[in-house]
Steps between C-alpha positions, in 0.01 A plus 500: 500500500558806219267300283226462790511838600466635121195251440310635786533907387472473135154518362317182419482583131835586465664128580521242301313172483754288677504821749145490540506145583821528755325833709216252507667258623695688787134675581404102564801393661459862778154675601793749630638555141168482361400816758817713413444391130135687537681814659743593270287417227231772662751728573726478148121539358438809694793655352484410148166610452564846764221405718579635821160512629573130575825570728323496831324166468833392329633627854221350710583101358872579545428597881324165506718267365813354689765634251740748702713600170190584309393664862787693524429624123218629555544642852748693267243624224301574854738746566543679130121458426410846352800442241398156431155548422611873287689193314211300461277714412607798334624441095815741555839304555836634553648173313644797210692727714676139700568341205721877376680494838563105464645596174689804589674286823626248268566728312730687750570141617717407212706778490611515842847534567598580113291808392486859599176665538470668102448126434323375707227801376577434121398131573184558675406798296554242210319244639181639586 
């Protein structure tokens, strides 16, 4: 089922030839697959290459195919759609300032329970 699932969203070019030939052959074997398949691969395509122009027709085959998971997704990108077109769209990304915190909780994660706070800020003002 893992294997399935991680045929269907990883782009064509990216799997291997005996890949190739088993997402073919599940595509065969269900028109249903073969349908999902064609919407992740539209919408993993729409974020790689930031093209969120495309998110309402994206939106608009979701609404007509029979999926509820991939429904309720997108009933849930409904709801945040200004931030998920700003993320889209726009080239700025917070991905910097998460990956600091990330950093500075395991940080503060590894110490917990045997350090006192002067540690605790040698270590992080150490580590960044």
């Amino acid at each position: 089922m893992q294997k399935a699932i991680w045929l269907l969203v990883r782009p064509w070019e990216d799997l291997k030839a005996e890949e190739q030939l088993d997402l073919s052959a599940l595509c065969q074997a269900s028109p249903e697959l073969c349908a999902l398949h064609d919407l992740a691969q539209s919408f993993g395509h729409l974020l790689r290459k930031r093209e969120g122009q495309r998110l309402d027709d994206w939106m608009k085959q979701v609404k007509e195919s029979h999926f509820r998971h991939i429904k309720r997704f997108s009933a849930g990108l409904q709801r945040d759609y200004e931030e998920v077109m700003a993320g889209l769209t726009l080239p700025q990304s917070n991905g910097v300032v998460e990956g600091k915190v990330n950093k500075l909780k395991l940080i503060k994660r590894m110490g917990y329970g045997r350090a006192s706070f002067p540690l605790l800020r040698q270590r992080v003002l150490h580590a960044l």
